[in-house]
PDB file of N, CA, C and O in Angstrom:
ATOM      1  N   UNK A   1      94.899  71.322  27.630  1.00  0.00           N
ATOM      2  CA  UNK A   1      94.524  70.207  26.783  1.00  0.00           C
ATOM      3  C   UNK A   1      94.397  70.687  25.339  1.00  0.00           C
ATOM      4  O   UNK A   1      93.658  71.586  24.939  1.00  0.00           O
ATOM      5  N   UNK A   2      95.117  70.048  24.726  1.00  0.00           N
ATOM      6  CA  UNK A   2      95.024  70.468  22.932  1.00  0.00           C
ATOM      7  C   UNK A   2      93.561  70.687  21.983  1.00  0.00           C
ATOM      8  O   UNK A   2      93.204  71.369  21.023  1.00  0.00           O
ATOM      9  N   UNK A   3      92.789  69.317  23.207  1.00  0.00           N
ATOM     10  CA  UNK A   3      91.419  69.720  22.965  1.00  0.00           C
ATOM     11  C   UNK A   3      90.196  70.190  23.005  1.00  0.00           C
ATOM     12  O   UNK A   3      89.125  69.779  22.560  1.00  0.00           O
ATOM     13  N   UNK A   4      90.658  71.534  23.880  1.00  0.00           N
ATOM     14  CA  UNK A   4      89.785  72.099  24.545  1.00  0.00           C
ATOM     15  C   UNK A   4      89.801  73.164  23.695  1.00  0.00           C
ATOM     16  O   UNK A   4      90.880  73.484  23.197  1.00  0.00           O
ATOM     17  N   UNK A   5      88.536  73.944  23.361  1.00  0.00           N
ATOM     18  CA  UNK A   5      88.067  74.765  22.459  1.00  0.00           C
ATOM     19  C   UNK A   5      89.198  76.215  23.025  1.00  0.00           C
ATOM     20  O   UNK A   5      89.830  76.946  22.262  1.00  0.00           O
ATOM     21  N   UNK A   6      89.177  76.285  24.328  1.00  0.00           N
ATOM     22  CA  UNK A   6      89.598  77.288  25.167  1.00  0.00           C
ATOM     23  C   UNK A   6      91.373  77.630  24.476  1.00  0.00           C
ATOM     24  O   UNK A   6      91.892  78.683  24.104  1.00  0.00           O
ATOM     25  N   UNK A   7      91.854  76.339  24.536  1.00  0.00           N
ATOM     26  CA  UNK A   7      93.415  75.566  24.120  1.00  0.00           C
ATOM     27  C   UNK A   7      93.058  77.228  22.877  1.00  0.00           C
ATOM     28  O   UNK A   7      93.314  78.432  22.859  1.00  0.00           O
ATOM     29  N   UNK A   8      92.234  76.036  21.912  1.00  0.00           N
ATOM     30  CA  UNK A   8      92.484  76.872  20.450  1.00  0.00           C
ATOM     31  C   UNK A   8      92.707  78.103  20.472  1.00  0.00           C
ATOM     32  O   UNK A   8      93.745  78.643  20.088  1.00  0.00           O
ATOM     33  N   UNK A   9      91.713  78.656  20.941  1.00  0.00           N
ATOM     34  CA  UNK A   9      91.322  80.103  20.775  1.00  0.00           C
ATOM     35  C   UNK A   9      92.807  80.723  21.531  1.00  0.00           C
ATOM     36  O   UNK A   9      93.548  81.529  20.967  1.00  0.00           O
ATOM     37  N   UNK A  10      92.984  80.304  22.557  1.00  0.00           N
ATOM     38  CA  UNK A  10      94.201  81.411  22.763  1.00  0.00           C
ATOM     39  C   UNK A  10      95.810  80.800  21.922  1.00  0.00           C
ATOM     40  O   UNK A  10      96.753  81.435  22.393  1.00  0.00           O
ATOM     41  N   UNK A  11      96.149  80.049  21.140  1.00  0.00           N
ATOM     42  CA  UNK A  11      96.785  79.689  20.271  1.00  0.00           C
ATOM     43  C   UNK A  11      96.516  80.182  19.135  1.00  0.00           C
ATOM     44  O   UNK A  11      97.573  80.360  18.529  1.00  0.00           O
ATOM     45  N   UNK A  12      94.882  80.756  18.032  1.00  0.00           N
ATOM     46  CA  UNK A  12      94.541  81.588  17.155  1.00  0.00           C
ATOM     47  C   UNK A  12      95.206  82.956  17.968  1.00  0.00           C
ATOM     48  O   UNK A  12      96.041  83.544  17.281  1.00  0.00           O
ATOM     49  N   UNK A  13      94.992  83.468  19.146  1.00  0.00           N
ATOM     50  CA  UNK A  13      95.206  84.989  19.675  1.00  0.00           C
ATOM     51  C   UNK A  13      96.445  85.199  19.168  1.00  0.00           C
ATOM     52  O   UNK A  13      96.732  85.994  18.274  1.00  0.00           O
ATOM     53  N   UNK A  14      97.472  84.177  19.993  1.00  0.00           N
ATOM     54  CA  UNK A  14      98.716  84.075  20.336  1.00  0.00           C
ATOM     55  C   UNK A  14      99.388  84.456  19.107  1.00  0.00           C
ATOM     56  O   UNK A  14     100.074  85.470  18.979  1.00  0.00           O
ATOM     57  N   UNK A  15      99.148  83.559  18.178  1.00  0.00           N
ATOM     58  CA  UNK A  15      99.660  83.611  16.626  1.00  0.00           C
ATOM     59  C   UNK A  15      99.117  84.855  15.894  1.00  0.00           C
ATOM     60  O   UNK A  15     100.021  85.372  15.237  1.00  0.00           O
ATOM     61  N   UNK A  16      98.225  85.349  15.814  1.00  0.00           N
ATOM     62  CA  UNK A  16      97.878  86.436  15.134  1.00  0.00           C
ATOM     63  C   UNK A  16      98.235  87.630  16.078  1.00  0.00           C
ATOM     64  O   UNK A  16      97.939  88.659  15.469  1.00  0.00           O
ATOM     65  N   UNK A  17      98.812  87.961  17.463  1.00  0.00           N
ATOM     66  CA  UNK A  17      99.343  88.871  17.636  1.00  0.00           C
ATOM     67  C   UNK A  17     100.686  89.180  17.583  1.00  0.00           C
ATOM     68  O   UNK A  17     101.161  90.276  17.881  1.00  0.00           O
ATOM     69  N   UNK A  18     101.683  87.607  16.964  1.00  0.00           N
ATOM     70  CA  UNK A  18     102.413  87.766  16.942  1.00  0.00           C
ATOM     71  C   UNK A  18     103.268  87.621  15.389  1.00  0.00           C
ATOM     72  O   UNK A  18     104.444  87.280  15.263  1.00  0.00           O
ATOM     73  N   UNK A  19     102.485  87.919  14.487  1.00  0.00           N
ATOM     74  CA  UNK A  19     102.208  87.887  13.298  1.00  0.00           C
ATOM     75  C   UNK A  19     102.971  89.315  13.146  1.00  0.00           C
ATOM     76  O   UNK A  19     103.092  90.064  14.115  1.00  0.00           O
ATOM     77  N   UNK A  20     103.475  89.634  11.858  1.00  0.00           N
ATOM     78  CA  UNK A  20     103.675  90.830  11.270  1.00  0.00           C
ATOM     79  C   UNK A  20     102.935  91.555  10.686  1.00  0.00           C
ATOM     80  O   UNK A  20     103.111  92.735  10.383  1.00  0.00           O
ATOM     81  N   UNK A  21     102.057  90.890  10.493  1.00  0.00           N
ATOM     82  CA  UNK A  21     101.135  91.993   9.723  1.00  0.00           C
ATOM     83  C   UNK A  21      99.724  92.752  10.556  1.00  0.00           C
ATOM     84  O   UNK A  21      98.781  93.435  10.155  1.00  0.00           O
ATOM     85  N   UNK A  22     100.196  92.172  12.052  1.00  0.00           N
ATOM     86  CA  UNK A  22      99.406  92.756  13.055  1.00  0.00           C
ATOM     87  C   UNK A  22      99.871  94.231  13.376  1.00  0.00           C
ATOM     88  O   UNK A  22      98.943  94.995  13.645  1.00  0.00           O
ATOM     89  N   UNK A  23     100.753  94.602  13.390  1.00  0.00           N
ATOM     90  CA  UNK A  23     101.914  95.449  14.002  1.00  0.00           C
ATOM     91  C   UNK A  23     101.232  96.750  13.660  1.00  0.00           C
ATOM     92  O   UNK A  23     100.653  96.898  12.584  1.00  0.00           O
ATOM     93  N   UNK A  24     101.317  97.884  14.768  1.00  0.00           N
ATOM     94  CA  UNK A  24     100.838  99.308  13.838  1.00  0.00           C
ATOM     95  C   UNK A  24     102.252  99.945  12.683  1.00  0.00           C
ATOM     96  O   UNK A  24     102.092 100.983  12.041  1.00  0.00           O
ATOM     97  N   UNK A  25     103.495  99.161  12.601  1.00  0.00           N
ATOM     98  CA  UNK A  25     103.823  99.621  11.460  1.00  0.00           C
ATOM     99  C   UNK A  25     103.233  99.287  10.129  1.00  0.00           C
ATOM    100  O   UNK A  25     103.236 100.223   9.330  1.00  0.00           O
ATOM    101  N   UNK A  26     102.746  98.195   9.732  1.00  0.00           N
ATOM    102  CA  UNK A  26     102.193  97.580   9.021  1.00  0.00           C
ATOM    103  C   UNK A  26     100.898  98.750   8.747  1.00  0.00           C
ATOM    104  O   UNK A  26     100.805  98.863   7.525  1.00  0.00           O
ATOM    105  N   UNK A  27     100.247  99.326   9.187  1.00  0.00           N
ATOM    106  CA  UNK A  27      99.288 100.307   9.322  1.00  0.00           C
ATOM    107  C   UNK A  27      99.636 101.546   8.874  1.00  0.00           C
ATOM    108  O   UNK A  27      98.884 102.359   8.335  1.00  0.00           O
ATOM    109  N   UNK A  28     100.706 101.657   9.092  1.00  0.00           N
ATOM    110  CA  UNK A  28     101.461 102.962   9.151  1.00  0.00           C
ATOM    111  C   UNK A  28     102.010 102.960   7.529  1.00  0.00           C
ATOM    112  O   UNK A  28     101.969 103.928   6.769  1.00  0.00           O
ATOM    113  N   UNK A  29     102.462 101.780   7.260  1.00  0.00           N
ATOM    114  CA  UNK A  29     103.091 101.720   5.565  1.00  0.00           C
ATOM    115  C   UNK A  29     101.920 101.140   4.974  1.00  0.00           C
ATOM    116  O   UNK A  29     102.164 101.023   3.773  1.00  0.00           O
ATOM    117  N   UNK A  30     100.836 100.744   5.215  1.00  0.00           N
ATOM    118  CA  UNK A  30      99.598 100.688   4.179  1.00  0.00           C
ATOM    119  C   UNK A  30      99.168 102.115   3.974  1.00  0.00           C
ATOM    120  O   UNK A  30      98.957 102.732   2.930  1.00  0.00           O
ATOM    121  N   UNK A  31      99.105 102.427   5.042  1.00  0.00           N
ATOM    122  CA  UNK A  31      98.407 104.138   4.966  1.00  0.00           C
ATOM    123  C   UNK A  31      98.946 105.557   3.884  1.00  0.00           C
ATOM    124  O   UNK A  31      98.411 106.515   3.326  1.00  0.00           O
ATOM    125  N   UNK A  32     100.582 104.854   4.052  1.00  0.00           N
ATOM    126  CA  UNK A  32     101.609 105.508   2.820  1.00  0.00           C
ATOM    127  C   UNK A  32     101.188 105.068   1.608  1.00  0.00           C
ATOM    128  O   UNK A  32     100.894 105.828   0.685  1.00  0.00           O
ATOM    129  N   UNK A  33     101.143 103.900   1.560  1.00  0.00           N
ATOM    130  CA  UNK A  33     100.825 103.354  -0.151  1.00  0.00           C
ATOM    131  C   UNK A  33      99.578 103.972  -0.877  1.00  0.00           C
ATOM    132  O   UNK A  33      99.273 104.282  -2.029  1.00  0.00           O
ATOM    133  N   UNK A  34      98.954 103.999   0.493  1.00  0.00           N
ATOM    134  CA  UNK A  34      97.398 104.677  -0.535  1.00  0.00           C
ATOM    135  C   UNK A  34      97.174 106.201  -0.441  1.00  0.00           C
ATOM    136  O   UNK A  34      96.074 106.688  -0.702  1.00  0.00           O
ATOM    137  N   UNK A  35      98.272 106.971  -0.050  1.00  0.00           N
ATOM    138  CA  UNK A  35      98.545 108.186  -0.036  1.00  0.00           C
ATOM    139  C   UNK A  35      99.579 108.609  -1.360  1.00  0.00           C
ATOM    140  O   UNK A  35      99.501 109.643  -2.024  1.00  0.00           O
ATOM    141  N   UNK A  36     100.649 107.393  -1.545  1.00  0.00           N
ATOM    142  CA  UNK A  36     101.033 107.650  -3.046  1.00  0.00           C
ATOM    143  C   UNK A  36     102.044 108.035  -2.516  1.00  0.00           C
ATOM    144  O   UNK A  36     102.766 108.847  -3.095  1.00  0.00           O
ATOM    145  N   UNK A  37     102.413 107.441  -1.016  1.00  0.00           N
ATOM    146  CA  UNK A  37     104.331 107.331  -0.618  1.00  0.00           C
ATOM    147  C   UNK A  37     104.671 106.266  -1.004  1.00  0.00           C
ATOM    148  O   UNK A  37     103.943 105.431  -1.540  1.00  0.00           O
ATOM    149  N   UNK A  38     106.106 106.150  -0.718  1.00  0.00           N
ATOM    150  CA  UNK A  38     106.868 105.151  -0.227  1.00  0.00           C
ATOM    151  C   UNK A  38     106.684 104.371   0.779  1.00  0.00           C
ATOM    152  O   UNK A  38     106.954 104.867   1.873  1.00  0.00           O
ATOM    153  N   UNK A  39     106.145 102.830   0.757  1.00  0.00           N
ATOM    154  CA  UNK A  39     106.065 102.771   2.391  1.00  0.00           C
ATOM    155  C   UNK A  39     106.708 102.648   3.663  1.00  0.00           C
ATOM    156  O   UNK A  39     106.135 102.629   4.752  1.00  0.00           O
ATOM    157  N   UNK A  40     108.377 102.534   3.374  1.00  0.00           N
ATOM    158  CA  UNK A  40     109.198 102.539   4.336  1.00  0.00           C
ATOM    159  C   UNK A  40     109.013 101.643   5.207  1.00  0.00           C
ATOM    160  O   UNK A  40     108.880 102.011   6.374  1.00  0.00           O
ATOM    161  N   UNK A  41     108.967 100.538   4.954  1.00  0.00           N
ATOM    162  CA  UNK A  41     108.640  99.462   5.702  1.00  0.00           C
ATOM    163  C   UNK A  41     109.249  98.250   4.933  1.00  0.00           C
ATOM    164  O   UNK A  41     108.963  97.934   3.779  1.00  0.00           O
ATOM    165  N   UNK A  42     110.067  97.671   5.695  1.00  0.00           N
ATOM    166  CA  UNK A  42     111.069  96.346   4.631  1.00  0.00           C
ATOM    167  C   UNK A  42     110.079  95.028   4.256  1.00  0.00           C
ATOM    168  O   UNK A  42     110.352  94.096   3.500  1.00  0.00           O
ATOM    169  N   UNK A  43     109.074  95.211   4.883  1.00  0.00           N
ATOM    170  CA  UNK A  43     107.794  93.799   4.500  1.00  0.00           C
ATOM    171  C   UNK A  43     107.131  93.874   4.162  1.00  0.00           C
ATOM    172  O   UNK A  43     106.325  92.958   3.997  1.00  0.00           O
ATOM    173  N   UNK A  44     106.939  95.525   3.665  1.00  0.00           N
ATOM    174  CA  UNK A  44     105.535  95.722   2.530  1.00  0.00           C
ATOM    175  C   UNK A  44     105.448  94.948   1.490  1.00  0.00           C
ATOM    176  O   UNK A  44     104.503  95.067   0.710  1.00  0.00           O
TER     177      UNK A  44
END
């Protein structure tokens, strides 16, 4: 049911794990930037 609190919450999960900026590359090229690399990552 669309309106069940339950609905939401795994539709917030769903979407934010399938997000890009969840990803451990995303982690991996932040971690470069503030080290004063390159981040090698095409969506930085």
């Amino acid at each position: 049911m669309a309106t069940s609190p339950i609905d939401r919450q795994f539709r917030d999960i769903h979407t934010a794990a399938a997000h890009v900026i969840v990803g451990p590359l995303t982690y991996e090229a932040a971690g470069r930037v503030e080290l004063g690399l390159e981040a090698e990552f095409p969506f930085f």
